[in-house]
PyMOL CGO cylinders between C-alpha atoms (Angstrom):
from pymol import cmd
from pymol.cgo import CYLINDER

trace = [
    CYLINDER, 143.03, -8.11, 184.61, 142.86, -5.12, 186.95, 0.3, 1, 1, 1, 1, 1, 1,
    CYLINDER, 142.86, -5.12, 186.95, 141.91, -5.57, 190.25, 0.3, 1, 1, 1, 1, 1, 1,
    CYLINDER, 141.91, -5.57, 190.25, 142.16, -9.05, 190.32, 0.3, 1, 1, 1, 1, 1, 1,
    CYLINDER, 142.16, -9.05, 190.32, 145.43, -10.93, 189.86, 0.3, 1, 1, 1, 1, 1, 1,
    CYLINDER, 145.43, -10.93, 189.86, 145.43, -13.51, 187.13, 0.3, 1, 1, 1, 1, 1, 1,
    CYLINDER, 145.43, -13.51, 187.13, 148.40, -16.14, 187.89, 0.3, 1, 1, 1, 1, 1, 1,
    CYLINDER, 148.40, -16.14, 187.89, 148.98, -18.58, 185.32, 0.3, 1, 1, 1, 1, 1, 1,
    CYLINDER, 148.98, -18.58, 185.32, 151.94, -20.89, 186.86, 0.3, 1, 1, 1, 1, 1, 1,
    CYLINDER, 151.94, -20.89, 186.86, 153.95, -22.96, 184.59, 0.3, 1, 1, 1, 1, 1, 1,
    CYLINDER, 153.95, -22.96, 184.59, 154.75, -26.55, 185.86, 0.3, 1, 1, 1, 1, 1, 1,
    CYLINDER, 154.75, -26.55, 185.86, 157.88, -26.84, 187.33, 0.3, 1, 1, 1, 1, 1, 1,
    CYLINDER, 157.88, -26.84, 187.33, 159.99, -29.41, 185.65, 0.3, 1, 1, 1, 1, 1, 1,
    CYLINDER, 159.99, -29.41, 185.65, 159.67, -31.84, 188.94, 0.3, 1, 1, 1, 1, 1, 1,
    CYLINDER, 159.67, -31.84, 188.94, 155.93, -31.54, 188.18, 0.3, 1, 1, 1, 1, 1, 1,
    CYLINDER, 155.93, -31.54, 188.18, 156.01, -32.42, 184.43, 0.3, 1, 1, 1, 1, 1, 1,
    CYLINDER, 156.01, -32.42, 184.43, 158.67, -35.30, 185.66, 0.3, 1, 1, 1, 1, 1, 1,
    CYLINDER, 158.67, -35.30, 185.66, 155.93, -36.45, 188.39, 0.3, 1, 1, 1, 1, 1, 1,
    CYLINDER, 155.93, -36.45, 188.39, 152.59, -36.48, 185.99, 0.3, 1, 1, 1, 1, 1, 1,
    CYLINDER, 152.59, -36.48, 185.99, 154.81, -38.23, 183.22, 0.3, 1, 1, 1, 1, 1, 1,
    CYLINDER, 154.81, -38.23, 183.22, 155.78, -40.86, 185.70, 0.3, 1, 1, 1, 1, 1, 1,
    CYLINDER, 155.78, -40.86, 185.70, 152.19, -41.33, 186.92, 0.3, 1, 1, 1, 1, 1, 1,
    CYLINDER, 152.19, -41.33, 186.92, 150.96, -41.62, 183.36, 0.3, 1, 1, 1, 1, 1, 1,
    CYLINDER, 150.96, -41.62, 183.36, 154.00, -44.17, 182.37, 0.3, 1, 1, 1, 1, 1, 1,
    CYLINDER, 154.00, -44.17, 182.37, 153.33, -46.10, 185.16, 0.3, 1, 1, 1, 1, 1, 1,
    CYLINDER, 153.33, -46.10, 185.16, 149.57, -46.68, 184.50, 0.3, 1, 1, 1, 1, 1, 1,
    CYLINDER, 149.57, -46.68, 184.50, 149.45, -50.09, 182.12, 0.3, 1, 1, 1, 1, 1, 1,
    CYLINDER, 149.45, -50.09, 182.12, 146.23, -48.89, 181.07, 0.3, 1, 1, 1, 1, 1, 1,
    CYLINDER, 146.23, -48.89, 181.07, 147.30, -45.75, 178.91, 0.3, 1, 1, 1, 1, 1, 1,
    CYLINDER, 147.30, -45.75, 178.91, 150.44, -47.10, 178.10, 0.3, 1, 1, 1, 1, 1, 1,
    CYLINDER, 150.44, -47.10, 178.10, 148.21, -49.87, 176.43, 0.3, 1, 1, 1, 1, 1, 1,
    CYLINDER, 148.21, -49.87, 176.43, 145.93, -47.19, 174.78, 0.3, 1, 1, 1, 1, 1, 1,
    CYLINDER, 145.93, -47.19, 174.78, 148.73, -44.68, 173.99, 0.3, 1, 1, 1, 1, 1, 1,
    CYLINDER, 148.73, -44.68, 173.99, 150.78, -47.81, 172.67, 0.3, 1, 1, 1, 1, 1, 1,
    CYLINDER, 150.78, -47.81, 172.67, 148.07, -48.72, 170.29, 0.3, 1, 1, 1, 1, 1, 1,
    CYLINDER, 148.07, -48.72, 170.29, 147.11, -45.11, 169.39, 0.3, 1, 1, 1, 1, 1, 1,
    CYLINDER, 147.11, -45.11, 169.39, 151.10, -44.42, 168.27, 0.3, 1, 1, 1, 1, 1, 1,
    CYLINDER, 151.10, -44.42, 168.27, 151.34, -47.53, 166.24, 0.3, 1, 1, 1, 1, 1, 1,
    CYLINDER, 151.34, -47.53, 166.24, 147.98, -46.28, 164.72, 0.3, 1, 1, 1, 1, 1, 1,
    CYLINDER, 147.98, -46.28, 164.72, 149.44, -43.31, 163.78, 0.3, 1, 1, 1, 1, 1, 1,
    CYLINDER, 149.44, -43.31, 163.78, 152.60, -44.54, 162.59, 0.3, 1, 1, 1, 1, 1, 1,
    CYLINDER, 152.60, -44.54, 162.59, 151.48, -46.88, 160.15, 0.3, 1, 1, 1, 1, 1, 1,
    CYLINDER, 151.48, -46.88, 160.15, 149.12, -44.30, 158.73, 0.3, 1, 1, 1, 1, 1, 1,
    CYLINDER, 149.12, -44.30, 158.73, 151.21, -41.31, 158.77, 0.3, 1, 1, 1, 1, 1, 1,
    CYLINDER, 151.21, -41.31, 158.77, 154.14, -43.87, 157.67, 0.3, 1, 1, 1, 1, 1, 1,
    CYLINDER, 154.14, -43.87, 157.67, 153.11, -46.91, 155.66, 0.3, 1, 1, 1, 1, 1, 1,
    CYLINDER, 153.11, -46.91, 155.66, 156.84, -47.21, 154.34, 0.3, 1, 1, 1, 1, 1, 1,
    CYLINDER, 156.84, -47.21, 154.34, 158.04, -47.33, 158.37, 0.3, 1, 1, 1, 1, 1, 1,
    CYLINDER, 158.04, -47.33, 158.37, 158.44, -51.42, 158.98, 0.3, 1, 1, 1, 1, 1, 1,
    CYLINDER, 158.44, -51.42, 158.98, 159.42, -52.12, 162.42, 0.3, 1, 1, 1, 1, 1, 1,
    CYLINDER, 159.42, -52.12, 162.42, 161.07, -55.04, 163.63, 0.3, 1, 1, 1, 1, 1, 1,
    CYLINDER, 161.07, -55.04, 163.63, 160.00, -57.03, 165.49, 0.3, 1, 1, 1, 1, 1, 1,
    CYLINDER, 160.00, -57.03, 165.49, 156.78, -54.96, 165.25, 0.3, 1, 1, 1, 1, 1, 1,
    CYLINDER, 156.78, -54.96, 165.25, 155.36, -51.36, 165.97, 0.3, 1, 1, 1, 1, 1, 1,
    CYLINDER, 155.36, -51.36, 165.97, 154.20, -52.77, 169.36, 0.3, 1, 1, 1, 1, 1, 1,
    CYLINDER, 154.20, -52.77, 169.36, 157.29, -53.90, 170.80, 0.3, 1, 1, 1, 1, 1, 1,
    CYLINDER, 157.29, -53.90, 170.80, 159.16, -51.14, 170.02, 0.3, 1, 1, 1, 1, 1, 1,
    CYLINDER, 159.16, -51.14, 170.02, 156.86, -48.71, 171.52, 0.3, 1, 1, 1, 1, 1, 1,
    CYLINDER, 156.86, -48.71, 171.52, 156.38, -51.10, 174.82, 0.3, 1, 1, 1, 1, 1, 1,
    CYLINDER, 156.38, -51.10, 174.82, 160.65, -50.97, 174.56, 0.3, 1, 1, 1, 1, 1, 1,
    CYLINDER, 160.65, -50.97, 174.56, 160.74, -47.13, 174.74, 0.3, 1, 1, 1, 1, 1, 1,
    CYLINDER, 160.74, -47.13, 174.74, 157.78, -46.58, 177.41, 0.3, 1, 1, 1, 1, 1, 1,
    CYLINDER, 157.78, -46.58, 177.41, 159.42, -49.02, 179.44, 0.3, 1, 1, 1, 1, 1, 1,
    CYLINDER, 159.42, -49.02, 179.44, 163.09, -46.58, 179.14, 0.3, 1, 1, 1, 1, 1, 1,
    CYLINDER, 163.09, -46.58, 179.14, 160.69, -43.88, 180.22, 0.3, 1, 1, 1, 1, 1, 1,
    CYLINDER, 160.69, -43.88, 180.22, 159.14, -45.79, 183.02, 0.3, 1, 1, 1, 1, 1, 1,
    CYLINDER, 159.14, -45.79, 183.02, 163.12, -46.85, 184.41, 0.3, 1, 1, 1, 1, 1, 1,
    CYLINDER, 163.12, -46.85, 184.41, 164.15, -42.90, 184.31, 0.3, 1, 1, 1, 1, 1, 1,
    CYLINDER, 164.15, -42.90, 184.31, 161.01, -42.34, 186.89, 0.3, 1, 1, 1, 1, 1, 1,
    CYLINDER, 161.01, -42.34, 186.89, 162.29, -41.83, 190.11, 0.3, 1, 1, 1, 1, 1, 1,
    CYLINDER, 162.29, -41.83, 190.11, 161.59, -44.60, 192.87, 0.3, 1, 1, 1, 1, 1, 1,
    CYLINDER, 161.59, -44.60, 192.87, 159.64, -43.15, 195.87, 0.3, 1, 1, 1, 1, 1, 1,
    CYLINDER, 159.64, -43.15, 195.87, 161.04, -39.38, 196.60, 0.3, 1, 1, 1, 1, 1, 1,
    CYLINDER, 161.04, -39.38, 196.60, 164.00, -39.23, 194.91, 0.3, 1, 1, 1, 1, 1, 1,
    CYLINDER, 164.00, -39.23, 194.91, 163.90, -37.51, 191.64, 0.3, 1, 1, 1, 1, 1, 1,
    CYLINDER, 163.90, -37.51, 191.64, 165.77, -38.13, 188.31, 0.3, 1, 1, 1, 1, 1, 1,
    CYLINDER, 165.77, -38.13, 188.31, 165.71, -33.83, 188.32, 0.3, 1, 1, 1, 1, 1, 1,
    CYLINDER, 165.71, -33.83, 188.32, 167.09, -33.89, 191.84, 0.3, 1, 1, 1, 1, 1, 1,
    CYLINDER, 167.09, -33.89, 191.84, 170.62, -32.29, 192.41, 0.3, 1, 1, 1, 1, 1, 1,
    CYLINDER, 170.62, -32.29, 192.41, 173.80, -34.63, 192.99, 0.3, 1, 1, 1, 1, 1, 1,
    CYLINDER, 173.80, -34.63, 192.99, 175.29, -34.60, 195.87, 0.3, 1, 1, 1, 1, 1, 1,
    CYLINDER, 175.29, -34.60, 195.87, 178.95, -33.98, 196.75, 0.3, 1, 1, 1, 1, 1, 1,
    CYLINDER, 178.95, -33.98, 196.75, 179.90, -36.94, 196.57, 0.3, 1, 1, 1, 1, 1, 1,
    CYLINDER, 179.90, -36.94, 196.57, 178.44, -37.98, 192.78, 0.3, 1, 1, 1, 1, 1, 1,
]
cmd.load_cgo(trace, "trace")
């Protein structure tokens, strides 16, 4: 718009990495989104059998998300050092 500057920032990807971690890390919506995917999944997929069930394997992946989430200030985006 002229005359007033409209800036639209984009995330950067340390703040998509640092809302994803907060959202993994809360028990309640990985309990809801957990529950919503399985949902989805066996309506979208009735063929789709998991083993052991939809549940588990859901909890499995959120908890690989959860162990890529960086502990305290670190980040998984962060640059490696010389000596990596």
């Amino acid at each position: 718009p002229k005359g007033k500057e409209s800036v639209s920032s984009i995330p950067s990807p340390e703040e998509i990495e640092k809302l994803v971690c907060e959202l993994a890390s809360s028990e309640m919506v990985e309990k809801e989104a957990t529950e919503e995917v399985c949902k989805l999944i066996k309506e979208e997929f009735p063929s789709i059998h998991m083993q052991p069930d939809c549940e588990t394997v859901v909890s499995a992946l959120w908890d690989e998300i959860k162990a890529k989430c960086p502990k305290g200030k670190e980040s998984v985006l962060s640059i490696p050092s010389p000596d990596e």
